[in-house]
PDB file of N, CA, C and O in Angstrom:
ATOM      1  N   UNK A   1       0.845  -1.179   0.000  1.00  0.00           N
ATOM      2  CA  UNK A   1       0.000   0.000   0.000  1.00  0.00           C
ATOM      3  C   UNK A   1       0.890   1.242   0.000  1.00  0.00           C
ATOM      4  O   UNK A   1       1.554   1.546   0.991  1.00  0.00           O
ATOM      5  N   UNK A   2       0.891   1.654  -0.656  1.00  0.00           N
ATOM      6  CA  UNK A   2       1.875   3.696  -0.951  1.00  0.00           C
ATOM      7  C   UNK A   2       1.293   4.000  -0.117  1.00  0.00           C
ATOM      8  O   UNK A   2       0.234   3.476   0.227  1.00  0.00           O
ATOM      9  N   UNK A   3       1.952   5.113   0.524  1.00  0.00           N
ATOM     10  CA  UNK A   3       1.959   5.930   1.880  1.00  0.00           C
ATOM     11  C   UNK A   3       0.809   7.296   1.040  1.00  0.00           C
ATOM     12  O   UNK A   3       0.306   7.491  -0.066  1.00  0.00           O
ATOM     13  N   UNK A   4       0.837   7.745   1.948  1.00  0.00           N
ATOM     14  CA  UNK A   4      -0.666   9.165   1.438  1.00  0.00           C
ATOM     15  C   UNK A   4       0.598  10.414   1.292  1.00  0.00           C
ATOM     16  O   UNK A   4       0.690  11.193   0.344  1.00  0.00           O
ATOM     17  N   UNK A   5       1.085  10.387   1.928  1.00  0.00           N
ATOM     18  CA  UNK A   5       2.654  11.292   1.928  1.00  0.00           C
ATOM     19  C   UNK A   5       4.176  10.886   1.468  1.00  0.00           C
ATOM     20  O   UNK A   5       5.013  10.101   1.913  1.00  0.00           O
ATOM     21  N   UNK A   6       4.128  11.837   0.320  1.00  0.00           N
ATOM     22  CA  UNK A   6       5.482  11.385   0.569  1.00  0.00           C
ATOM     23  C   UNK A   6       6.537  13.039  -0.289  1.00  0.00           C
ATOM     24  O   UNK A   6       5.988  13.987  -0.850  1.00  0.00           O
ATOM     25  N   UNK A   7       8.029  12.860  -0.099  1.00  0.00           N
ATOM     26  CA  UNK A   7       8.488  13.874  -0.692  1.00  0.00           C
ATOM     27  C   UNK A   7       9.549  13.876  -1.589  1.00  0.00           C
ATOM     28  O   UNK A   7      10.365  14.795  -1.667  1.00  0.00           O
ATOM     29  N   UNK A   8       9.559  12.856  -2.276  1.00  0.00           N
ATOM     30  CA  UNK A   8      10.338  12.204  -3.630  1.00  0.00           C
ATOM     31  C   UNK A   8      11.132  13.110  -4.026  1.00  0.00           C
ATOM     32  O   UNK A   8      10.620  14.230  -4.024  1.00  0.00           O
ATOM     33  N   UNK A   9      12.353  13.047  -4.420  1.00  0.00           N
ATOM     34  CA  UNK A   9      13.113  14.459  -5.357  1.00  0.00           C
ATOM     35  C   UNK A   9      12.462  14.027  -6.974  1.00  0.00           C
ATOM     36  O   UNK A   9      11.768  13.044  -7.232  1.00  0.00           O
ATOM     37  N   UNK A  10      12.857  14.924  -7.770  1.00  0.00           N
ATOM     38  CA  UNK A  10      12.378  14.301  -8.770  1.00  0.00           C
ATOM     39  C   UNK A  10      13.201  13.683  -9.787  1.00  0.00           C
ATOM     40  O   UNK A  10      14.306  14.172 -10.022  1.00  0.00           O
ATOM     41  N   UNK A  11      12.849  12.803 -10.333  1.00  0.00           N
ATOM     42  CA  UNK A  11      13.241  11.361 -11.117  1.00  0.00           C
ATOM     43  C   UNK A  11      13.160  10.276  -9.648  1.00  0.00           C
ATOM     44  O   UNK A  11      13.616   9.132  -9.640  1.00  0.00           O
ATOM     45  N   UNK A  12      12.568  10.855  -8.627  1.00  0.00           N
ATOM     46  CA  UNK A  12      12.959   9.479  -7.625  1.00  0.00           C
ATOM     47  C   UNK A  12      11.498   8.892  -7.619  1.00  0.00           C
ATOM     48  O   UNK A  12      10.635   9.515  -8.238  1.00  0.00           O
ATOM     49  N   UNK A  13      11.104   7.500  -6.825  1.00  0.00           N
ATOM     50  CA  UNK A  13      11.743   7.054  -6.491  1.00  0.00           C
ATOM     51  C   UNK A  13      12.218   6.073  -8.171  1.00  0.00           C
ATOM     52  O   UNK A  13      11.366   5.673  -8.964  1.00  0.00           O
ATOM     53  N   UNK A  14      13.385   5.926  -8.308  1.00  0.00           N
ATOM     54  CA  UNK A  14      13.491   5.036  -9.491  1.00  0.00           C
ATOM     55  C   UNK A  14      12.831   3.777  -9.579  1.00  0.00           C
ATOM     56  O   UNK A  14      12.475   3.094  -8.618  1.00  0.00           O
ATOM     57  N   UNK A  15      12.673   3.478 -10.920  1.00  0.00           N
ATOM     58  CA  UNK A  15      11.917   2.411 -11.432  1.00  0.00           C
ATOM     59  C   UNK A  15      12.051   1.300 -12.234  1.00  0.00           C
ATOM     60  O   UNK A  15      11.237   0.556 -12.782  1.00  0.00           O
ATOM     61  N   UNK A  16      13.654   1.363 -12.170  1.00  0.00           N
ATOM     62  CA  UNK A  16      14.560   0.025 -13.036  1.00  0.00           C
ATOM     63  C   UNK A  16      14.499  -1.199 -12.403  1.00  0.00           C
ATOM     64  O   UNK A  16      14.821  -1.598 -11.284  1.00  0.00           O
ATOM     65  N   UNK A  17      13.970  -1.740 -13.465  1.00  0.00           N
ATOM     66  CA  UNK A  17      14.007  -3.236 -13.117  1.00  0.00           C
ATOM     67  C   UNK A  17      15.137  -3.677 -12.504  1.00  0.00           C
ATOM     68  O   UNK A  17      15.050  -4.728 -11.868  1.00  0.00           O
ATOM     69  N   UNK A  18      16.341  -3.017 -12.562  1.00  0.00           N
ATOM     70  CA  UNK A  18      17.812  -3.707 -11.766  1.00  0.00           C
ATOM     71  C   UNK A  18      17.666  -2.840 -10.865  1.00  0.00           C
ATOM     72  O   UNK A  18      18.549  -3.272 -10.125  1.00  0.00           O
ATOM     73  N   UNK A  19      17.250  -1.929 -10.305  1.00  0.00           N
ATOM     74  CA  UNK A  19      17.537  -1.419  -9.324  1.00  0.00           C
ATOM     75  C   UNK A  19      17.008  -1.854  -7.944  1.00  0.00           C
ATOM     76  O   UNK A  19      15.810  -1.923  -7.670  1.00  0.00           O
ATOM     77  N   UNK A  20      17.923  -2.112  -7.182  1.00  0.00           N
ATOM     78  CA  UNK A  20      17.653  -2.735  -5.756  1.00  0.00           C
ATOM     79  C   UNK A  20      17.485  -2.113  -4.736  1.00  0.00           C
ATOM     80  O   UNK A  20      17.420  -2.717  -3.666  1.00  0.00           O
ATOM     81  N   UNK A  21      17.350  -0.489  -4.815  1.00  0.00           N
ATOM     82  CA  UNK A  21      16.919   0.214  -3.834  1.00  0.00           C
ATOM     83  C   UNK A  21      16.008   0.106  -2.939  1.00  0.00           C
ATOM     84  O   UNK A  21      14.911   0.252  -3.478  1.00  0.00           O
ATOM     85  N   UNK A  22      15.900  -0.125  -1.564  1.00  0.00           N
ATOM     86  CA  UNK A  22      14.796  -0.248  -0.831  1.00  0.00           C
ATOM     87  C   UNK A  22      14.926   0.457  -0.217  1.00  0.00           C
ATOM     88  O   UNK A  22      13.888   0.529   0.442  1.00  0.00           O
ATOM     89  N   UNK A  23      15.436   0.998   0.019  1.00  0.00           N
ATOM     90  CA  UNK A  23      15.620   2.100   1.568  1.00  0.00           C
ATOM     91  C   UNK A  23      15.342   3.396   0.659  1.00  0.00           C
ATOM     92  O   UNK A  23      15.217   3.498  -0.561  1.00  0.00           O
ATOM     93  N   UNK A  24      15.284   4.465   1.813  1.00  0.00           N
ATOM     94  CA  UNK A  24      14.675   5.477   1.732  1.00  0.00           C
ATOM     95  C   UNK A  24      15.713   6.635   2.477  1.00  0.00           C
ATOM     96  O   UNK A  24      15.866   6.608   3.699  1.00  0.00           O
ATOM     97  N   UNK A  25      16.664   8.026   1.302  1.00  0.00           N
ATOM     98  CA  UNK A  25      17.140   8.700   2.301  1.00  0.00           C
ATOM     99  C   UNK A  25      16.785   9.965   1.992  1.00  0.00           C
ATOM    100  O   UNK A  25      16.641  10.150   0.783  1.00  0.00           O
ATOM    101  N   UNK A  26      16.576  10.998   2.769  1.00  0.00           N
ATOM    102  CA  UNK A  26      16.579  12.516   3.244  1.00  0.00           C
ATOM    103  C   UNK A  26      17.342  13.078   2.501  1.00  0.00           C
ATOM    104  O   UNK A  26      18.339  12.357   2.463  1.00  0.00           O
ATOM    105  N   UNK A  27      17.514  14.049   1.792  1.00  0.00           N
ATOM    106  CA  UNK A  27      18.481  15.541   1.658  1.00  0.00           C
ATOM    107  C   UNK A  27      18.703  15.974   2.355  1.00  0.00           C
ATOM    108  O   UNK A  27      17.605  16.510   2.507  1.00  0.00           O
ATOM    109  N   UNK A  28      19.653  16.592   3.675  1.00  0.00           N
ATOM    110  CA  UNK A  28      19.634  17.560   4.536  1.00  0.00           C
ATOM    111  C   UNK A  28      19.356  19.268   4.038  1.00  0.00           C
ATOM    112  O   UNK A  28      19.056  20.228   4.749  1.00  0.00           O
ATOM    113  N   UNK A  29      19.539  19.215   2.852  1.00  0.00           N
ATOM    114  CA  UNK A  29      19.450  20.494   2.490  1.00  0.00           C
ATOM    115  C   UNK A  29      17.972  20.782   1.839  1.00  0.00           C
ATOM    116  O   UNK A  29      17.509  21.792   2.369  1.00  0.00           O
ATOM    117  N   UNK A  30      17.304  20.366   1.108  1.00  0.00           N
ATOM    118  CA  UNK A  30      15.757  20.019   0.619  1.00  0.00           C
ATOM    119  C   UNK A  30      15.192  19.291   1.407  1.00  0.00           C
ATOM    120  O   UNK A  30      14.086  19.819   1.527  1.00  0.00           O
ATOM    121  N   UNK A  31      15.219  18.244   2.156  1.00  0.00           N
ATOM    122  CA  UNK A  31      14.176  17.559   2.745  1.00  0.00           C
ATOM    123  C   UNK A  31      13.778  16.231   1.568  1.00  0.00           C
ATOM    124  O   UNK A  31      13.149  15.300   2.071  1.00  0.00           O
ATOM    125  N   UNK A  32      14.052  16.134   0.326  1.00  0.00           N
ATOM    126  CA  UNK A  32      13.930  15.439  -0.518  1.00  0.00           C
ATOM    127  C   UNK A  32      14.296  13.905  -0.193  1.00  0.00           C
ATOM    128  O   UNK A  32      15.169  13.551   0.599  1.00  0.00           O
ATOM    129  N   UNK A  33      13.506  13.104  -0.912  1.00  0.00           N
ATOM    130  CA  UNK A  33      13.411  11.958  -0.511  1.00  0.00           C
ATOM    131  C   UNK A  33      14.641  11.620  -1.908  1.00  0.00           C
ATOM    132  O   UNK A  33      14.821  12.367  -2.869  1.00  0.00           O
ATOM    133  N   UNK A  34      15.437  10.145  -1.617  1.00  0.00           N
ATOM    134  CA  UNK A  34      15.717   9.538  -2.875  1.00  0.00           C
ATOM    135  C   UNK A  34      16.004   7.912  -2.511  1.00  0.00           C
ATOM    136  O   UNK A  34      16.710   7.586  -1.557  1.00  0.00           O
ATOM    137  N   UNK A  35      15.433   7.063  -3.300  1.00  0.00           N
ATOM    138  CA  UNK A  35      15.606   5.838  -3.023  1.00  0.00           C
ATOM    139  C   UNK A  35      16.948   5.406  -3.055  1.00  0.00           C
ATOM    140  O   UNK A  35      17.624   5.790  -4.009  1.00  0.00           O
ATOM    141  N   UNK A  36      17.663   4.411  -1.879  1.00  0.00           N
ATOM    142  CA  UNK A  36      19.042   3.851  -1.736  1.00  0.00           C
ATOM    143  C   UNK A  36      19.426   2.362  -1.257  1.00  0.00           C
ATOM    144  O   UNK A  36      18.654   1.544  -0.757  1.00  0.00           O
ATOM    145  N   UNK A  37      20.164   2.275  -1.402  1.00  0.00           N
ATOM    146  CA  UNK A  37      20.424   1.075  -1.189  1.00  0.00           C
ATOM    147  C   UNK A  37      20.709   0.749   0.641  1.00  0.00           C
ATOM    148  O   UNK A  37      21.309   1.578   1.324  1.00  0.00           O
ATOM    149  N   UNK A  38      20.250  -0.374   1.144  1.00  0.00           N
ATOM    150  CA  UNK A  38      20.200  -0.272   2.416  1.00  0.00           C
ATOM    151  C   UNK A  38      21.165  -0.826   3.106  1.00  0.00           C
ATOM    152  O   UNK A  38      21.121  -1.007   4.322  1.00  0.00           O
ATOM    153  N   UNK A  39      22.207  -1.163   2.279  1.00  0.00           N
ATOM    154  CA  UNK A  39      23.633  -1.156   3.410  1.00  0.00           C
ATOM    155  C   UNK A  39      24.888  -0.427   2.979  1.00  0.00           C
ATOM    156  O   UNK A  39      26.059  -0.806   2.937  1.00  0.00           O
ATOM    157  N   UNK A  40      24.054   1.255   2.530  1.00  0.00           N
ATOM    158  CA  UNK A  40      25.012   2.527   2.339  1.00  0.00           C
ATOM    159  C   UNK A  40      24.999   2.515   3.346  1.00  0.00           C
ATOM    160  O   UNK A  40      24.151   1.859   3.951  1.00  0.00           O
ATOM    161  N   UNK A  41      26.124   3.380   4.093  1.00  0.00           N
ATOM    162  CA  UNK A  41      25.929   4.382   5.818  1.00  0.00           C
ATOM    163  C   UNK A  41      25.499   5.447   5.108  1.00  0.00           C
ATOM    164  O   UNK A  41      25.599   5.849   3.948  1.00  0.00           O
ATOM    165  N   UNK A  42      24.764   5.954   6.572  1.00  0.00           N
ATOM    166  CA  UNK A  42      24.102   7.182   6.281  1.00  0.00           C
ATOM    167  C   UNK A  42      23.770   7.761   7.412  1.00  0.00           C
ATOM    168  O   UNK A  42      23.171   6.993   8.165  1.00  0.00           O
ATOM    169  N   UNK A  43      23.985   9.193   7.962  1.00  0.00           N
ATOM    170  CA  UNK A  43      23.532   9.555   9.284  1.00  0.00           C
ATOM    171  C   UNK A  43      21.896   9.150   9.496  1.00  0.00           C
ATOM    172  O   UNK A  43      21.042   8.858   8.659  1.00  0.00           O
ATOM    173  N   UNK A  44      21.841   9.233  10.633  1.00  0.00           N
ATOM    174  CA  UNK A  44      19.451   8.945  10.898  1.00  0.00           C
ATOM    175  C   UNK A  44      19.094   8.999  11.517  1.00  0.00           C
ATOM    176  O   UNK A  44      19.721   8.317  12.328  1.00  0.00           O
ATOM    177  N   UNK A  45      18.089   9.518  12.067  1.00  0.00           N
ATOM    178  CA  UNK A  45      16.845   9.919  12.733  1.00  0.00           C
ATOM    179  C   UNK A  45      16.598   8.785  13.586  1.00  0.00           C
ATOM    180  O   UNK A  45      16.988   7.690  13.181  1.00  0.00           O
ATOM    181  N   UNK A  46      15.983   8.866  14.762  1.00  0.00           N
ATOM    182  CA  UNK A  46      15.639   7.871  15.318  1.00  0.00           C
ATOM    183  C   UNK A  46      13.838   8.779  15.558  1.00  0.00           C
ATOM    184  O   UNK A  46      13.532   9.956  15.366  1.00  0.00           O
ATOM    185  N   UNK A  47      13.147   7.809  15.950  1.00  0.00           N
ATOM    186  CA  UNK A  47      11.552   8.402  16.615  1.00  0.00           C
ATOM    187  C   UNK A  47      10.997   7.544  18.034  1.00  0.00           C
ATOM    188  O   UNK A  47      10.606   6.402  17.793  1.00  0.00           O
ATOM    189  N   UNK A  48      10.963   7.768  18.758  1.00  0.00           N
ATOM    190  CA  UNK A  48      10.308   7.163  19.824  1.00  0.00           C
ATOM    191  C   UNK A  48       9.173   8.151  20.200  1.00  0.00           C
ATOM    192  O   UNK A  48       9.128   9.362  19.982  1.00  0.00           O
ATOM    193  N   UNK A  49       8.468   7.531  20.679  1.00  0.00           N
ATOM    194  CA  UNK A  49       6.287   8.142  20.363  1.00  0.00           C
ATOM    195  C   UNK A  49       5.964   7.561  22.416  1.00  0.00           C
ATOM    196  O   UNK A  49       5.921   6.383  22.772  1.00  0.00           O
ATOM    197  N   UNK A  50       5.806   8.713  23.313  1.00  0.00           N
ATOM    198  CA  UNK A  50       5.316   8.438  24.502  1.00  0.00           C
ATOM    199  C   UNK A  50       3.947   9.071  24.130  1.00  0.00           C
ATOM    200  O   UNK A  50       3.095   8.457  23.487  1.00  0.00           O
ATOM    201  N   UNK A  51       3.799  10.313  24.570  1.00  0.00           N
ATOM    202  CA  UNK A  51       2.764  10.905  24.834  1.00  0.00           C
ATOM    203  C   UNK A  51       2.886  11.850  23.211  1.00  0.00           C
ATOM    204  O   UNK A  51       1.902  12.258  22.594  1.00  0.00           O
ATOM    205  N   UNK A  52       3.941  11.984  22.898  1.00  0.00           N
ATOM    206  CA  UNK A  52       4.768  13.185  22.115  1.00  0.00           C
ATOM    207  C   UNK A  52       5.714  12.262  21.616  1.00  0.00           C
ATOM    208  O   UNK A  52       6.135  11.350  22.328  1.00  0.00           O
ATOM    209  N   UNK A  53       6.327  12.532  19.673  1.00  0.00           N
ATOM    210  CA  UNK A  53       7.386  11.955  19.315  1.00  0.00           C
ATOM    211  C   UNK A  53       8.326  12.639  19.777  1.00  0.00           C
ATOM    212  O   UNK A  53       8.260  13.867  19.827  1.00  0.00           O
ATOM    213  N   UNK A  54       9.352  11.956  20.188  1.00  0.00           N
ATOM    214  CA  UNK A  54      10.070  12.635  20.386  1.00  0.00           C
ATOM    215  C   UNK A  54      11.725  12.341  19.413  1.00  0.00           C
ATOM    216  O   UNK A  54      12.046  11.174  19.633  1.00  0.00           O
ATOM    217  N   UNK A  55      12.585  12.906  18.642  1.00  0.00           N
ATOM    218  CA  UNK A  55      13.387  12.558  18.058  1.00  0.00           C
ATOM    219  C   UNK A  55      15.311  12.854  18.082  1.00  0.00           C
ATOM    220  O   UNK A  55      15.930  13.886  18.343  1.00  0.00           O
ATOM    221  N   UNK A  56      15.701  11.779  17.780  1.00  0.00           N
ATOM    222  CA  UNK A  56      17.489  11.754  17.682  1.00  0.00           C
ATOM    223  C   UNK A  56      18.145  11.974  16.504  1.00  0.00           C
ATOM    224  O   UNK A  56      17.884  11.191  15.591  1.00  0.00           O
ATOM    225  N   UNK A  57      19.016  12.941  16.279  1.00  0.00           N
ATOM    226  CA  UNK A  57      19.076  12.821  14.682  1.00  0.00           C
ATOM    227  C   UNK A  57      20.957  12.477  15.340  1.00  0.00           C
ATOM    228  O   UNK A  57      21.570  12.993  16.275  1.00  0.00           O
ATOM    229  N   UNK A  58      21.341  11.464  14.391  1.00  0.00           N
ATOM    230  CA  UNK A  58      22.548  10.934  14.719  1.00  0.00           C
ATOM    231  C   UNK A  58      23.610  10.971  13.924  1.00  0.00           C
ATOM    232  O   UNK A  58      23.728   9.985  13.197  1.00  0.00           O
ATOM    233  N   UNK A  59      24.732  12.116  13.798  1.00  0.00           N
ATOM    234  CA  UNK A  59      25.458  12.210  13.161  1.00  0.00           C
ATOM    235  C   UNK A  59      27.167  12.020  13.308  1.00  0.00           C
ATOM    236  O   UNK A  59      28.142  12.361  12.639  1.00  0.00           O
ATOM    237  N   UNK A  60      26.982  11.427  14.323  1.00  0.00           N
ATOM    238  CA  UNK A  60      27.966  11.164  14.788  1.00  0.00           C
ATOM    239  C   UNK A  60      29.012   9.553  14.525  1.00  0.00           C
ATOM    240  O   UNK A  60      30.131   9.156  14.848  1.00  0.00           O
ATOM    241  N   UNK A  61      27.771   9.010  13.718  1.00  0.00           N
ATOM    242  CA  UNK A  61      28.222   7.913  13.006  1.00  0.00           C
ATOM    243  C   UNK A  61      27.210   7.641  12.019  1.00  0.00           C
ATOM    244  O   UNK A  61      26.095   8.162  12.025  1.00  0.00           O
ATOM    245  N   UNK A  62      27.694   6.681  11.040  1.00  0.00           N
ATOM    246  CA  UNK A  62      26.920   6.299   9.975  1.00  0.00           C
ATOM    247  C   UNK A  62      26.944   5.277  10.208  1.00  0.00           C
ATOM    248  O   UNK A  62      27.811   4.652  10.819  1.00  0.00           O
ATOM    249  N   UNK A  63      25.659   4.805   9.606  1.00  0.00           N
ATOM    250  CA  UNK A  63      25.238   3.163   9.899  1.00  0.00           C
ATOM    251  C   UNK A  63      24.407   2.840   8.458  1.00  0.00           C
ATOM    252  O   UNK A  63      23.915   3.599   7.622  1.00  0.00           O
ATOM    253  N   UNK A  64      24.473   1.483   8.544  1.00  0.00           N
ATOM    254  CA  UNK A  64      23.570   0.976   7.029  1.00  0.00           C
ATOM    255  C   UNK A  64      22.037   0.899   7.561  1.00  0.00           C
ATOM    256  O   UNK A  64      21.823   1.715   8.458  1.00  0.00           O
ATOM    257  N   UNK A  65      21.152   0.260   7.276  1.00  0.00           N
ATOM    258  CA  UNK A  65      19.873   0.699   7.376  1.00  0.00           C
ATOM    259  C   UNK A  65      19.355  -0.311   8.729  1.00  0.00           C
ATOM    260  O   UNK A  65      18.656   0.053   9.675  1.00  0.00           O
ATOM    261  N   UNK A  66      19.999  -1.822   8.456  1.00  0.00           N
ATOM    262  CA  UNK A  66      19.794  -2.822   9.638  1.00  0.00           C
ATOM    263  C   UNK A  66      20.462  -2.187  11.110  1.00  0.00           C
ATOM    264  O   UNK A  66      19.836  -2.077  12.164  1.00  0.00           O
ATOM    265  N   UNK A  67      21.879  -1.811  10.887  1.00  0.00           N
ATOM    266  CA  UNK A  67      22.129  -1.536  11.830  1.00  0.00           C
ATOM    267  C   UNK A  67      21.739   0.127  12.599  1.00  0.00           C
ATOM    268  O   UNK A  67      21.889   0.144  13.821  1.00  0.00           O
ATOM    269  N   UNK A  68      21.286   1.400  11.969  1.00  0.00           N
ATOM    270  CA  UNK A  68      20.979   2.309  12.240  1.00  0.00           C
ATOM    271  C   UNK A  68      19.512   1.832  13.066  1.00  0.00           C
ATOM    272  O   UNK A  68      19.221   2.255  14.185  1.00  0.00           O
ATOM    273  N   UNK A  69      18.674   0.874  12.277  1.00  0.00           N
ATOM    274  CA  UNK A  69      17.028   0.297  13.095  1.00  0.00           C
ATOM    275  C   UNK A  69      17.740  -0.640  14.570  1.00  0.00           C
ATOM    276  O   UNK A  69      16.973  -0.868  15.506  1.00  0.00           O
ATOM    277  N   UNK A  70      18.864  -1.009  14.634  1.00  0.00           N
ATOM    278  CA  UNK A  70      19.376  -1.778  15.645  1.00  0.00           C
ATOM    279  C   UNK A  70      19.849  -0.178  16.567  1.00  0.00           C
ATOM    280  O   UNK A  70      19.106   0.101  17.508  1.00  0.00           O
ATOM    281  N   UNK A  71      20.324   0.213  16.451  1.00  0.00           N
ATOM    282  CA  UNK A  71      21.035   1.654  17.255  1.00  0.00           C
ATOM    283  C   UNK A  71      19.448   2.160  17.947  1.00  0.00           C
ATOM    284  O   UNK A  71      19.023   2.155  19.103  1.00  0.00           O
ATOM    285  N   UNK A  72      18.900   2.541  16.750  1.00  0.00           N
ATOM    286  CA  UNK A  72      17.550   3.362  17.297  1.00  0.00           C
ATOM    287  C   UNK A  72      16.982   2.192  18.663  1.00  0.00           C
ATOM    288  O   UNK A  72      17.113   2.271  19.885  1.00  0.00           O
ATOM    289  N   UNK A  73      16.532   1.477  18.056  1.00  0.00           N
ATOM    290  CA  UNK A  73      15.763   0.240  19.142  1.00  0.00           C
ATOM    291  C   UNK A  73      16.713   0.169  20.607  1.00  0.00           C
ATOM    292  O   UNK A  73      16.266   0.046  21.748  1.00  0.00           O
ATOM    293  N   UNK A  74      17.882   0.263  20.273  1.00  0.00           N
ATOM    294  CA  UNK A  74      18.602   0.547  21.648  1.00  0.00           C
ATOM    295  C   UNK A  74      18.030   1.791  23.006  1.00  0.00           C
ATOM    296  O   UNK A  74      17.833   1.611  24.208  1.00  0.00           O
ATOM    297  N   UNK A  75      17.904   3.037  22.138  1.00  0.00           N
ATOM    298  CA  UNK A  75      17.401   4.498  22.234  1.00  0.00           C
ATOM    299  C   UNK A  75      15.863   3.743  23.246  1.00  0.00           C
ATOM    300  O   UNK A  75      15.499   4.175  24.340  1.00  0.00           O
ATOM    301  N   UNK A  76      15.226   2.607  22.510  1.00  0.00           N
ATOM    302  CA  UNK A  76      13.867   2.625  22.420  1.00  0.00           C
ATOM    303  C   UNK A  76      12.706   3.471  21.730  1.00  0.00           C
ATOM    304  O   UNK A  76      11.753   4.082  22.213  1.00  0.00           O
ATOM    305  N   UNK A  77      13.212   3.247  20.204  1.00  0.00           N
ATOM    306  CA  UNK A  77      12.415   3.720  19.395  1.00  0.00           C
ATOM    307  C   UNK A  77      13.168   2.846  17.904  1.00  0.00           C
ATOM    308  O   UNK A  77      13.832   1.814  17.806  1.00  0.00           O
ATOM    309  N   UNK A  78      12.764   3.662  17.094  1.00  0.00           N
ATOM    310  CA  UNK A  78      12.798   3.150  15.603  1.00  0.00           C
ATOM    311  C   UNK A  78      13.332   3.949  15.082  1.00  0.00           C
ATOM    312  O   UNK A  78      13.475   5.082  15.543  1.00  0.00           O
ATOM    313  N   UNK A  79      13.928   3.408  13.565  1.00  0.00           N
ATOM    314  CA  UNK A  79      14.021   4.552  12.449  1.00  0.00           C
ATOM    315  C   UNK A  79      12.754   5.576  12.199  1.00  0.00           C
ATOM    316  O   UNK A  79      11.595   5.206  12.009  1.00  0.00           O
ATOM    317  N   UNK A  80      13.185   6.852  12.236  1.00  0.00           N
ATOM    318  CA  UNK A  80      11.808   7.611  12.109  1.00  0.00           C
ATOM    319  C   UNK A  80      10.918   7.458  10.576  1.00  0.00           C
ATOM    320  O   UNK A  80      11.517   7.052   9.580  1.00  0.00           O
ATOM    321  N   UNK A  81       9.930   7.706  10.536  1.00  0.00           N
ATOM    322  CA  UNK A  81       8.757   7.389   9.765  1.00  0.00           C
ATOM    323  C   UNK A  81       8.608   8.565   9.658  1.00  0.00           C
ATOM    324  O   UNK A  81       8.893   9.272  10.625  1.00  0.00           O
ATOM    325  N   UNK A  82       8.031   9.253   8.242  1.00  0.00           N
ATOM    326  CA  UNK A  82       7.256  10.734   7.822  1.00  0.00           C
ATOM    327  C   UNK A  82       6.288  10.833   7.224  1.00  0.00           C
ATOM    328  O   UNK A  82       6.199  10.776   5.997  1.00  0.00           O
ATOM    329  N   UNK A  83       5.368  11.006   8.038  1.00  0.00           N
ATOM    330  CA  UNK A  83       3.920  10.681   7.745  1.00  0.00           C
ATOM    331  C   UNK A  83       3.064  11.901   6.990  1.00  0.00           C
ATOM    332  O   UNK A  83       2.057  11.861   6.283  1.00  0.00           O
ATOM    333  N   UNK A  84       3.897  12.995   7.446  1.00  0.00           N
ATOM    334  CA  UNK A  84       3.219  14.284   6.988  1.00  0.00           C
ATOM    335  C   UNK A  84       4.364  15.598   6.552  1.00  0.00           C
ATOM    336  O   UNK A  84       5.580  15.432   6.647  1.00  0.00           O
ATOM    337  N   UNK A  85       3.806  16.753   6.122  1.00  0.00           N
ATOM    338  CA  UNK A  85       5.016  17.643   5.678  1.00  0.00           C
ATOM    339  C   UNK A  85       5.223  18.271   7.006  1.00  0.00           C
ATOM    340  O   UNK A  85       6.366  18.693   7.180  1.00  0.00           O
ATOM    341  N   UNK A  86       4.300  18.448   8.087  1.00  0.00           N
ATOM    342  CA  UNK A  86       4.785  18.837   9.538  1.00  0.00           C
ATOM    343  C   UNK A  86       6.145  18.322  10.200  1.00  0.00           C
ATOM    344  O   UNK A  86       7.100  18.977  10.619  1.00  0.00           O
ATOM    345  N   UNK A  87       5.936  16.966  10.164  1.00  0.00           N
ATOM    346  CA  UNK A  87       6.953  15.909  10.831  1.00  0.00           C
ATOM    347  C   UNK A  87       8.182  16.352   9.785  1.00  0.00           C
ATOM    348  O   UNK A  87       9.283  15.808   9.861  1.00  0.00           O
TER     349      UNK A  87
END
């Protein structure tokens, strides 16, 4: 099911039959989405949700996509999710 939101750069997300992109990364400078491969490093966001999300943005190391969702879950939360243009 496609998400109701999303913020693609454009030509993304690609659509080649060889392309193995699954992951999903940020622009820091646009906010732009572009599809990647999920055991690039890459700085990331963590989200943990009490009452209020509350968020980690982690730049202090790069991680591939398994291990950045392993770091976050440590935190007690997840890779963050963007559900809306607010978030």
């Amino acid at each position: 099911m496609p998400a109701e939101f999303n913020n693609w750069a454009e030509g993304q997300p690609k659509e080649s039959a060889v392309d193995t992109s699954d992951c999903v990364a940020m622009d820091r400078a646009d906010g732009k989405w572009s599809d990647n491969l999920c055991n690039e490093k890459k700085e990331f966001i963590c989200q943990r949700t009490a009452s209020e999300a509350e968020y980690k943005y982690v730049d202090t190391e790069k991680l591939n996509w398994p291990d950045a969702q392993k770091s976050c879950r440590k935190w007690g939360g997840h890779l963050a999710s963007i559900r809306s243009a607010s978030e």
